[in-house]
C-alpha positions, 0 to 999 in steps of 0.5 A: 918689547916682548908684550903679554895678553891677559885677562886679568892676570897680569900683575899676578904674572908679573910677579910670578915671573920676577920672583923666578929670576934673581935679577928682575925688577919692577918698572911700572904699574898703570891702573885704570883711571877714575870713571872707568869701569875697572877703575882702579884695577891693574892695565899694564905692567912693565917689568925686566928680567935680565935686562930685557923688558917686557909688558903685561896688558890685562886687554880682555878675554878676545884673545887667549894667553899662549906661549905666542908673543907680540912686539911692541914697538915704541915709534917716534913717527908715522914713517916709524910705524909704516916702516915697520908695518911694512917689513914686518908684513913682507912675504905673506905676514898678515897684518893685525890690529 
């Protein structure tokens, strides 16, 4: 799943985004839980465009929006996540947080 970085705007970019494509749709909104010094505001959001799937995270200032992406993967297992840590790392790819 293509993943977004925002400080902030992610809701707003949702929305801009699905107002753009005819077939686009809104599939979650998670906000953050009572306690929290964001309560209430807006984490995550999941939504699609065309068919394809995309997630905004409002994460912080630490890293700047870009046209860069990230890849979120939905792993199941730890030998899901050493797979995939392993060969998207080959040839020299750095591994991140």
């Amino acid at each position: 799943t293509t993943f977004l970085w925002f400080d902030g705007q992610a809701e707003e970019a949702m929305n801009h985004y699905i107002s753009i494509f005819q077939n686009a749709k809104v599939l979650s909104l998670t906000r953050w839980p009572k306690g929290h010094p964001l309560e209430g505001k807006v984490l995550v959001v999941s939504f699609e465009l065309d068919g394809v799937p995309f997630l905004a995270l409002n994460g912080g200032p630490q890293y700047k929006f870009t046209e860069a992406i990230s890849l979120s993967i939905d792993c199941k297992t730890q030998a899901e996540v050493d797979h995939f840590w392993a060969r998207l790392t080959e040839g020299g790819g750095e591994p991140g947080p």
